[in-house]
VEXTIVEX-725245 format. One line per 8 residues: their letters; for each residue x, y, z of N, C-alpha, C, O. Coordinates in steps of 0.05 Angstrom, whole numbers, plus 32768, in hexadecimal, padded with zeros to 4 digits. Example, Ala and Ser with C-alpha at 12.3 -4.5 7.8 and 13.67 -1.06 7.14 Angstrom:
AS = 8108/7F8E/809C/80F6/7FA6/809C/8108/7FBE/809C/811D/7FBE/80A9 ~ 8101/7FD3/808E/8111/7FEB/808F/8102/8001/809D/810C/8017/80A1 .
END
This chain:
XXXXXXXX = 7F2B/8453/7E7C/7F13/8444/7E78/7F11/842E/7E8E/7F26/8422/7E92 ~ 7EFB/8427/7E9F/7EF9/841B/7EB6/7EE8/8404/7EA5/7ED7/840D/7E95 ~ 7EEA/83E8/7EA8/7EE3/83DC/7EA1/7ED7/83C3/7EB7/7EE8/83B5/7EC2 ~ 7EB9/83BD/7EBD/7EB0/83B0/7ECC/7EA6/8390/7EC0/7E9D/8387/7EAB ~ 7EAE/8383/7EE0/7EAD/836B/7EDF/7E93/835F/7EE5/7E8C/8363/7EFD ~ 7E81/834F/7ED4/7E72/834B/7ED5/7E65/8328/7EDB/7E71/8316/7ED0 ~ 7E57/8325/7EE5/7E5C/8308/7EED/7E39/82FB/7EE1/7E23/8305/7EE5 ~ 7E3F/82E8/7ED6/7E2B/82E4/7ECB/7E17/82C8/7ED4/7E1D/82B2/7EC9 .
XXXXXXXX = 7E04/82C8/7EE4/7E08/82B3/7EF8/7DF1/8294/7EE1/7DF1/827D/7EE9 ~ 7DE6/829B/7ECE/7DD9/8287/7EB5/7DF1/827B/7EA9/7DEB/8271/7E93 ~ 7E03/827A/7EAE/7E1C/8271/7E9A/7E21/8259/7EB3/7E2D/8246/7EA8 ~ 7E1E/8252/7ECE/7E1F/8240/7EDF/7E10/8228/7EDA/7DF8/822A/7ED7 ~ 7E1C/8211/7ED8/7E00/81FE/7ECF/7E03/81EF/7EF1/7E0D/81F8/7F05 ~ 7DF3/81D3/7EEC/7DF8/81CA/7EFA/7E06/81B4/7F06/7E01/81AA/7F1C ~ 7E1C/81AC/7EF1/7E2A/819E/7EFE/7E42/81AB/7F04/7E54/819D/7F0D ~ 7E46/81C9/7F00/7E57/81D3/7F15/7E4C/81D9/7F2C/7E5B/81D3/7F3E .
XXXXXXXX = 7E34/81E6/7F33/7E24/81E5/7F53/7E2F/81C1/7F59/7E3E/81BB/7F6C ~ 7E28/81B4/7F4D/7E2F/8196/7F5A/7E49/8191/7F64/7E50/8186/7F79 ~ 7E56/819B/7F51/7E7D/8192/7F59/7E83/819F/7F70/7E8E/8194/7F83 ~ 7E79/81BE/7F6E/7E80/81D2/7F90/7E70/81C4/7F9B/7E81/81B8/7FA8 ~ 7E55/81B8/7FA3/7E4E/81AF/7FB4/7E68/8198/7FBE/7E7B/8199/7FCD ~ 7E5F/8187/7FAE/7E73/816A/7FB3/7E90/8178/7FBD/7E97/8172/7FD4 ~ 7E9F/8187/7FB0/7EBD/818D/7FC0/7EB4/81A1/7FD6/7EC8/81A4/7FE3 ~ 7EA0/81B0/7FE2/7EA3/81BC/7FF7/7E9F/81A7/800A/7EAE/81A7/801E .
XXXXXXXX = 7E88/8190/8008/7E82/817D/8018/7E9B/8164/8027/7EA0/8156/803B ~ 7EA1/816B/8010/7EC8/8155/8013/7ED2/8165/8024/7EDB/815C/8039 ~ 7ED2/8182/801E/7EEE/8190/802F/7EE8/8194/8051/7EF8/8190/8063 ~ 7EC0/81A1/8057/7EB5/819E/806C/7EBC/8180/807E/7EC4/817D/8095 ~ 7EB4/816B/8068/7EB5/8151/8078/7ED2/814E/8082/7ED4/8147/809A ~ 7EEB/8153/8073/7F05/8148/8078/7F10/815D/8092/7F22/815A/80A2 ~ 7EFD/8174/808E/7F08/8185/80A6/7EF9/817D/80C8/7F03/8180/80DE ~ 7EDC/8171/80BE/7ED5/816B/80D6/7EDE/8153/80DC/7EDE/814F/80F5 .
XXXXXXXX = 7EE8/813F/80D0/7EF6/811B/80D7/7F18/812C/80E8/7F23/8121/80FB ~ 7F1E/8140/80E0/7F43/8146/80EE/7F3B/8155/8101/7F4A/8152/8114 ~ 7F22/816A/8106/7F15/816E/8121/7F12/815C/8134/7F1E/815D/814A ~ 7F01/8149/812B/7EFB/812D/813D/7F14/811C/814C/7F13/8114/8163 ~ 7F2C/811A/813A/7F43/810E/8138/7F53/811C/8159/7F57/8115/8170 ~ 7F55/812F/8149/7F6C/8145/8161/7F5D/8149/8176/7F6A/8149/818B ~ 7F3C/814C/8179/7F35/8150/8190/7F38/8135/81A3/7F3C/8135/81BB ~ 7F35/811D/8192/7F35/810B/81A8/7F4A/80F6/81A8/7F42/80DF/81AB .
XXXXXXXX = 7F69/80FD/81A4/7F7D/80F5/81A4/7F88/80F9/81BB/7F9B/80E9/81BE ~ 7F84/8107/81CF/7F8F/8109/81ED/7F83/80F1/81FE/7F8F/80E4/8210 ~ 7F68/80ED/81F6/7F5A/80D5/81F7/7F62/80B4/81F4/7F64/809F/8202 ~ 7F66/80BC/81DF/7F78/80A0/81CD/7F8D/8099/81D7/7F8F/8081/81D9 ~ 7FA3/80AA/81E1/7FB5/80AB/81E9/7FB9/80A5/8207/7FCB/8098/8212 ~ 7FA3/80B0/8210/7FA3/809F/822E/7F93/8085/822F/7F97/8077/8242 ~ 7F7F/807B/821C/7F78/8062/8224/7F93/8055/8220/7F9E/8046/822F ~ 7F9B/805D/8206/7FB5/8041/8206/7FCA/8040/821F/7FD0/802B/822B .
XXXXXXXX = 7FD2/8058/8225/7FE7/8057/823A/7FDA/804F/8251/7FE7/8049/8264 ~ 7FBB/804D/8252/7FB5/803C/826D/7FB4/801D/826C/7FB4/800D/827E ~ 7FB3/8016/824C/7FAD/7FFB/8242/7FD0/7FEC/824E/7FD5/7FD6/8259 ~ 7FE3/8003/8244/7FFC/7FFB/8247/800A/7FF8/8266/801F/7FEC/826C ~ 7FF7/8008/8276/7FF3/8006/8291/7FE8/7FEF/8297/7FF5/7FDF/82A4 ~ 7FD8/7FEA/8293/7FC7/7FD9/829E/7FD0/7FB4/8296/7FC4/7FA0/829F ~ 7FE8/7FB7/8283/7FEE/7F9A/8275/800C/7F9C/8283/8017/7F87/8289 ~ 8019/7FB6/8287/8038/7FAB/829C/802E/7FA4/82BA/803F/7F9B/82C9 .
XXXXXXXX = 8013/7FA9/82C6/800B/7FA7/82E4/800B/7F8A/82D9/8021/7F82/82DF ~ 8001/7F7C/82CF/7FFC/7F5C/82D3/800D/7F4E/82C7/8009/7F35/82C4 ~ 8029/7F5B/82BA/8036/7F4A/82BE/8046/7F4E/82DE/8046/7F3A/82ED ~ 8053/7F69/82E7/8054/7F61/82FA/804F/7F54/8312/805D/7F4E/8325 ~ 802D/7F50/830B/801D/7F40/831F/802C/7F21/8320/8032/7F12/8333 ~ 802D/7F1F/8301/8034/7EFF/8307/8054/7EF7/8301/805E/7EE1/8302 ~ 805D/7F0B/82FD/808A/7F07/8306/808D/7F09/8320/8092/7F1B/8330 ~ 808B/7EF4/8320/8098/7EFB/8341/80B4/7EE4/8348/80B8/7ED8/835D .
XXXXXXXX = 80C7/7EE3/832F/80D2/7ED1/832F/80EF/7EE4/8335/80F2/7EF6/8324 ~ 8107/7EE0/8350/811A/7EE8/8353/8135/7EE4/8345/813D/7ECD/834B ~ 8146/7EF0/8334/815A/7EE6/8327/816D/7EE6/833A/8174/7EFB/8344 ~ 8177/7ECC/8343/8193/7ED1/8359/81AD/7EE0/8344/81A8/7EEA/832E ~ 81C7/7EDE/8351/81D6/7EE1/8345/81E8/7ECC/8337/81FF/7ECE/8330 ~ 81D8/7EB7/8335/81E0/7E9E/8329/81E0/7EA0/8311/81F2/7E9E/8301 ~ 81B7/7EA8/830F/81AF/7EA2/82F1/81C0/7EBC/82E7/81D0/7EB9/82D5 ~ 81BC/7ED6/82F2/81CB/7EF4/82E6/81DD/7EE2/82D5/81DA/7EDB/82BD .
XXXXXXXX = 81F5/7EDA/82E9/8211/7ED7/82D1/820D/7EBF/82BD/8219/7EBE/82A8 ~ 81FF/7EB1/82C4/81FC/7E93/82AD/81F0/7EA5/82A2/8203/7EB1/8298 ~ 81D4/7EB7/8299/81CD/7EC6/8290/81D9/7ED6/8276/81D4/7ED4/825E ~ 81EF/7EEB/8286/820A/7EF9/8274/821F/7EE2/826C/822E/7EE7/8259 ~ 8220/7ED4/8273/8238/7EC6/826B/822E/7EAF/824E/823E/7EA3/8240 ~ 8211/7EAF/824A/8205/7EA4/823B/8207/7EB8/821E/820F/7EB4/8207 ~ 81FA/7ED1/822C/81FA/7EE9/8214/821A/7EF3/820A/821D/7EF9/81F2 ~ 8231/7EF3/821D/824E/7EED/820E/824A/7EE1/81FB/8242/7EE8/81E5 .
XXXXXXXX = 8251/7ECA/8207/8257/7EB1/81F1/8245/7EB7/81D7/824F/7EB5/81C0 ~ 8230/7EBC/81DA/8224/7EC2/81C0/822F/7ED2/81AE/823A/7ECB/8199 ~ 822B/7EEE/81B9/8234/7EFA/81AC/824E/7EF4/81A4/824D/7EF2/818C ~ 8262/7EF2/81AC/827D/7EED/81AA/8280/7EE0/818B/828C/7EE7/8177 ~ 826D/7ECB/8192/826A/7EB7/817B/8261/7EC5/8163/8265/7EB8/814E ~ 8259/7ED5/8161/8250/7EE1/8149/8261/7EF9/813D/825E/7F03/8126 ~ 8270/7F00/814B/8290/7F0C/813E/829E/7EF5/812D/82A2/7EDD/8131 ~ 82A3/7F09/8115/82BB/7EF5/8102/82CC/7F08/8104/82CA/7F20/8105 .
XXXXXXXX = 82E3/7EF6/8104/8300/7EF6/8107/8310/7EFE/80F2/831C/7EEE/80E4 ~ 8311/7F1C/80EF/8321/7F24/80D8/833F/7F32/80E1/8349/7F39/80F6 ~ 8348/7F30/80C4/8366/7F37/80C2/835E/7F5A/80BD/834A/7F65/80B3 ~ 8378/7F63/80CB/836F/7F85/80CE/8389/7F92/80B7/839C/7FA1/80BE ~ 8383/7F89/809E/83A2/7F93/8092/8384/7FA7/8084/836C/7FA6/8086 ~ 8396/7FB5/807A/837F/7FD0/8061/8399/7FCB/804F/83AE/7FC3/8059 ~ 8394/7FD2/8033/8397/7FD0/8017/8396/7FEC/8012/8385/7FF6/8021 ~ 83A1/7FFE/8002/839D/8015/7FF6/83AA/8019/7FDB/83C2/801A/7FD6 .
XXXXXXXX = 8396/801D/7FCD/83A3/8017/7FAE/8396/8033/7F9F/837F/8039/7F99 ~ 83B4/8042/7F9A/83B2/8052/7F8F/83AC/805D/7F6D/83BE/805A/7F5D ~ 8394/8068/7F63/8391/8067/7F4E/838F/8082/7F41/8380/8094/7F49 ~ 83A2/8082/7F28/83A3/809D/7F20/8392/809B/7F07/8395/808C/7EF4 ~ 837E/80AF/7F09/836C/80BA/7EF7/8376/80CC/7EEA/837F/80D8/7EFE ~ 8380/80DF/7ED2/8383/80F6/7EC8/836F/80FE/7EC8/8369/810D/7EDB ~ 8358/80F9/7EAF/833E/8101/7EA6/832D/80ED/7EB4/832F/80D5/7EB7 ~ 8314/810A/7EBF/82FD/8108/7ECA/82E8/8112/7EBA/82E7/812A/7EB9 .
XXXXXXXX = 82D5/8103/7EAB/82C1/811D/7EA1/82AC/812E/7EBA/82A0/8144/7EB9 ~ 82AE/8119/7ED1/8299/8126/7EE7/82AD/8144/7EF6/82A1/8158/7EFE ~ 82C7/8141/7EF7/82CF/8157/7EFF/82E8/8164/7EF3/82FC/816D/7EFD ~ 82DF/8163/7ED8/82F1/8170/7EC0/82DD/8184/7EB8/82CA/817F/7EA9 ~ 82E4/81A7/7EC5/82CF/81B9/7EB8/82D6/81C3/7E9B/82C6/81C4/7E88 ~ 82F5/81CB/7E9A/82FE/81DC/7E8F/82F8/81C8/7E75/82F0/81D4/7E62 ~ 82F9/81A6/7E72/82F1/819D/7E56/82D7/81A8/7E4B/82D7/81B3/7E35 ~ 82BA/81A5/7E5E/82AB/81A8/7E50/82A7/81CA/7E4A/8299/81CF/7E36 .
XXXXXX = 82AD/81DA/7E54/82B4/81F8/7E52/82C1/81FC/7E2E/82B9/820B/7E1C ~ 82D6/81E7/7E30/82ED/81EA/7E10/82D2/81E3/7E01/82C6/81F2/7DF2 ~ 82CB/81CC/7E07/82B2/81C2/7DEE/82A6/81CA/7DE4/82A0/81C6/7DCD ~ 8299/81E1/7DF9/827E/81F5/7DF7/8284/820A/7DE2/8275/8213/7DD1 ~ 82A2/8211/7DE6/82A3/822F/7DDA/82A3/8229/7DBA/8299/8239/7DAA ~ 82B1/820C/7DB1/82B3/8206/7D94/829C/8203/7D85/829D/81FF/7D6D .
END
């Protein structure tokens, strides 16, 4: 027995025509806003890296200050000391304290196995 599918198009009201409208219009819109996106991200991408160009030229423009090798080591010898200073001074002994567990319930199978079978 072949039995046909029949589609009955008066049983549609209209606020389902409304809802497919409204979610096809969401899905069109969100596909044309990630179109827009990706096409002009190569874009985006070079204004900033010219922005980022264009802000290391002026500082170079205006460094024009030479470090001898004076300031260098007062320099490092400043960042030592700092740092240095911020090491604490500990004792290097280790402690090891041995502790005997018999029973584990996290890695005792065979208990909950006995439990089960009673």
């Amino acid at each position: 027995m072949i039995s046909m599918l029949v589609f009955d198009f008066s049983l549609i009201t209209e606020s389902e025509i409304m809802m497919t409208i409204v979610g096809m219009s969401v899905v069109f819109c969100v596909l044309f806003l990630l179109y827009a996106v990706f096409s002009n991200l190569p874009r985006l991408l070079n204004l900033r890296l010219n922005f980022k160009k264009n802000a290391t030229a002026k500082e170079e423009k205006y460094d024009k200050t030479e470090l001898t090798g004076e300031i260098n080591a007062a320099i490092s010898m400043a960042l030592y000391l700092y740092l240095e200073e911020q090491h604490d001074e500990e004792d290097m002994v280790l402690t090891q304290e041995k502790v005997s567990r018999i029973y584990s319930p996290w890695s005792s199978k065979i208990y909950g196995v006995m439990h089960s079978q009673q």
